[in-house]
N, C-alpha and C positions, 0 to 999 in steps of 0.2 A: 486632322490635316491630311489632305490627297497632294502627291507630287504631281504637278502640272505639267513641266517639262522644264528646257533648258531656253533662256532669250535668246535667241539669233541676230536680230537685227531691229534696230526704231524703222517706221516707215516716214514718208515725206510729212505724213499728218501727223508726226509725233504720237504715234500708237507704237507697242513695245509688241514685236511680232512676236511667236516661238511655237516652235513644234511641239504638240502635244501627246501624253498616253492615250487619253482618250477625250470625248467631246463633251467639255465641262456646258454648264445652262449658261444662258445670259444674263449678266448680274451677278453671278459669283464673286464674293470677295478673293484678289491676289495678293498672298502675303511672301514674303521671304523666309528663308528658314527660321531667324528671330521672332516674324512675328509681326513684322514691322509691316504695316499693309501700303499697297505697290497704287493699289486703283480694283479697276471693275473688268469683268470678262465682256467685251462689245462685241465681238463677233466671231463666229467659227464658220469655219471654210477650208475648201480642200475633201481630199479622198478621205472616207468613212473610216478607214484602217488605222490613217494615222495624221488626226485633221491638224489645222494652222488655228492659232486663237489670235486675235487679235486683244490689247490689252489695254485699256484707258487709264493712264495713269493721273493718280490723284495730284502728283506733284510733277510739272513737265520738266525740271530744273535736272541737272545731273542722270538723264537717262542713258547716255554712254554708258556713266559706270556700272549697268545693269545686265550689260549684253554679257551674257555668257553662264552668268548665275541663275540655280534652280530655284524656281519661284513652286506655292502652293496655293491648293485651294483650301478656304475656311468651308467646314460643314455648314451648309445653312440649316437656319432653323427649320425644320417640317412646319406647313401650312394647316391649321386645320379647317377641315371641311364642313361649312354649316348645311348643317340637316333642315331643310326647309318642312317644316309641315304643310301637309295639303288639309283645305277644307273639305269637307265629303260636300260634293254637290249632287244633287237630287233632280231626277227629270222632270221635268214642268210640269208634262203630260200626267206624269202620277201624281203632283204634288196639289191639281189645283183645289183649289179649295170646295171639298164637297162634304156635304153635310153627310152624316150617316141617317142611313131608314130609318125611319122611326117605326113602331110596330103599333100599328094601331088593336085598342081593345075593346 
């Protein structure tokens, strides 16, 4: 669990605003210190040093009582990366079908 920052303020689009440590992905889960999950990370903005996240919350009911409390980020799981195999393809030019010499006796 990463501390995210402190909620400052809901916006008009009922998104839960707050300044950040640093600039979490989108899609991050936001929890509280329980535990108790808030919503999703929708968007970062603002100066590189110290950006704004905006925060979609799962439940829009009772967002006041949120303003002021330090919310987190849950680790997400690592992606794994599928290794694609290649076919070996072969040049035409060498491939076409040609008989071998024959030796005549």
């Amino acid at each position: 669990m990463k501390r995210l920052g402190k909620v400052s303020h809901v916006s008009s689009h009922k998104m839960l605003i707050l300044k950040s440590e640093f600039a979490p992905r989108i899609g991050d889960t936001v929890v509280t210190k329980n535990l108790t999950e808030i919503g999703k990370v929708s968007d970062v903005f603002g100066p590189i040093s110290e950006p704004y996240v905006a925060i979609k919350p799962k439940d829009r009911t009772n967002l006041d009582s949120l303003i002021g409390q330090i919310l987190y980020i849950l680790p997400s799981p690592k992606k794994i990366k599928k290794v694609k195999l290649r076919r070996k393809t072969f040049d035409k030019k060498r491939t076409k079908n040609k008989m071998p010499r024959m030796r005549r006796s």
